[in-house]
N, C-alpha and C positions, 0 to 999 in steps of 0.2 A: 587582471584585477583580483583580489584577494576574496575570499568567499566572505559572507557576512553574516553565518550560522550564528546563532547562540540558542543555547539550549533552554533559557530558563525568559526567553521572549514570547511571549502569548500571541501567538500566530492565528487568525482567524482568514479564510481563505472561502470565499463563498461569489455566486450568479447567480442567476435567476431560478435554477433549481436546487441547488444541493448547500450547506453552509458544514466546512471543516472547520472545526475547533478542536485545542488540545485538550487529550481524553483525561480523566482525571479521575480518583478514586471511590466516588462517587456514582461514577457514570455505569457500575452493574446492575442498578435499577433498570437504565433504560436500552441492557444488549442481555438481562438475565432470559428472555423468552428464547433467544436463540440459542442459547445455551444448554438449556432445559431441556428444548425441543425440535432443533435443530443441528443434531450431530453430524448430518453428512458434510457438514459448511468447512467443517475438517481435516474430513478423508485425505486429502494430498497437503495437508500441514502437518511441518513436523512441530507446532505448539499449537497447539489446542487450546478451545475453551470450553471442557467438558461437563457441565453445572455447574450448581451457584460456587462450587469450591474450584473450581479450575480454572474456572471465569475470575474471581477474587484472585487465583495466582495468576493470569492472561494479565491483568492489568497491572498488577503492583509490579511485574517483568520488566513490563512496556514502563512504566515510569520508573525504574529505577534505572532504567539505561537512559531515559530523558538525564534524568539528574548526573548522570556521568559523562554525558555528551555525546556517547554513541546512537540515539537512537531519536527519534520524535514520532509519539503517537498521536496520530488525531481519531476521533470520533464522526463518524459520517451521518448526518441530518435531511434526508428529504422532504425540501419543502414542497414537494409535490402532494406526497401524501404525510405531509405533517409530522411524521415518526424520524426517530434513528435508525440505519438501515445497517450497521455495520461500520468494519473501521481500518485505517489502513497506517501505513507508518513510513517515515525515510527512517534509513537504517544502512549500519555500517559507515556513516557521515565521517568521510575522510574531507576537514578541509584543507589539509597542505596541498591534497591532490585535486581537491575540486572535483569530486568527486561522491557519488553516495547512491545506495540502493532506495528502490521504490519497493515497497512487498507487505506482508501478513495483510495483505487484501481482503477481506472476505466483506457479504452482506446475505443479509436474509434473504430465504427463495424467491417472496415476492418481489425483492427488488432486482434481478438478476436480470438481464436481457432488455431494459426497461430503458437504457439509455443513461442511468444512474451514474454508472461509471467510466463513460466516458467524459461527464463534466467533471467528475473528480480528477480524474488524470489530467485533464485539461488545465485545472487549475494548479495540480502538484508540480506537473513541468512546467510550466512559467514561472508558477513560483520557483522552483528551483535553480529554472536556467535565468531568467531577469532581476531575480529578488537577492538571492543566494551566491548567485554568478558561481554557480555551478558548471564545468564543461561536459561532464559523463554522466548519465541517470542510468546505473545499473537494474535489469529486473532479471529475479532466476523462478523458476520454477518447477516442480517433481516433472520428469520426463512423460509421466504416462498422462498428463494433465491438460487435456488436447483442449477443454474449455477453457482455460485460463491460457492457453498460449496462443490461439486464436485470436484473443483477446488483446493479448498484447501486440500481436503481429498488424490486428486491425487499427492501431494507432500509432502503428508505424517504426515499432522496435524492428533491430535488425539483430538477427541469431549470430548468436556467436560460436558456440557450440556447446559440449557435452561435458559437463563434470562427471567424472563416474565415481560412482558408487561413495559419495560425498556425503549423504547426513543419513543418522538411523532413524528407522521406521518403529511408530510407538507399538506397531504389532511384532517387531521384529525384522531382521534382515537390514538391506539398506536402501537408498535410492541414489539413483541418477536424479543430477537438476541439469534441466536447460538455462545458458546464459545467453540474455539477450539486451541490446542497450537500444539506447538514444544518445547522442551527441549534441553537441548545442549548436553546431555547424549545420548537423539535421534538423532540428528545432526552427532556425533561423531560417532556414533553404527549402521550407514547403511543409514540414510536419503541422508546425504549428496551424499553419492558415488551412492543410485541410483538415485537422480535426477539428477547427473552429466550426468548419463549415456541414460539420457532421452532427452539431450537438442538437 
């Protein structure tokens, strides 16, 4: 079956805790605090939202690759604590291949470890693999980024291995990213049901 992507479809994705909607140029009002004052949220990305001027280029990036087809940003909402928490994007959206990356994850300190993000992924990968009919959710990562590959490992990606020396570093030099997937065959065959049962 034929994926069902379109870039310019206002995708709202939401449960009982978190609601994704597409991010929108506007939306530096409610992610400028982390910006400002939450630099380390970057340290292992290679795009950045470094103040209110970085943040204004962070999103006009993210939507201009909306508008080209390559990319979709959402903005992430917890309805826990009320606020934006952060934001995340598919990206690299191949659909001849049915295929596409999950990634520029980030959220604020307070929401990190909180369980935030495992209903967001929850929701990306269905949506992706049932909505989209997607068969591969690619995620990579800076190699030295042992929090964030935890992360993904504890939702059931499988490592694929090592690109080296693949994107530069905004201090310099370069980085390794780790490549790691889901499949939809995995999705279907136990992922799904136990991150259900972990949310």
């Amino acid at each position: 079956m034929a994926t069902t992507f379109d870039p310019h479809e206002q995708y709202v994705l939401e449960d009982e805790r978190v609601l994704l909607r597409p991010l929108n140029i506007t939306d530096d009002e409610h992610l400028l605090y982390y910006a400002l004052n939450e630099h380390s949220t970057w340290r292992y990305s290679s795009l950045g939202a470094y103040g209110s001027e970085g943040l204004s280029e962070y999103i006009t990036n993210a939507l201009n690759a909306r508008a080209a087809g390559k990319e979709y940003p959402f903005i992430v909402f917890d309805k826990q604590a009320g606020k934006y928490a952060g934001s995340t994007r598919f990206y690299d959206i191949q659909p001849q291949n049915q295929s596409l990356q999950l990634g520029y994850t980030w959220y604020g300190e307070q929401y990190r470890g909180t369980g935030l993000n495992k209903h967001c992924k929850f929701l990306l990968l269905q949506f992706a693999f049932e909505e989209l009919c997607m068969e591969r959710v690619e995620f990579r990562a800076d190699a030295r980024n042992e929090r964030s590959i935890a992360a993904m490992k504890s939702i059931g990606c499988t490592i694929e291995g090592i690109l080296r020396s693949n994107v530069p570093l905004r201090e310099g030099g370069r980085r390794d990213s780790i490549v790691l997937s889901i499949l939809k065959n995995d999705w279907e065959n136990g992922i799904k049901q136990s991150l259900k049962k972990r949310l």
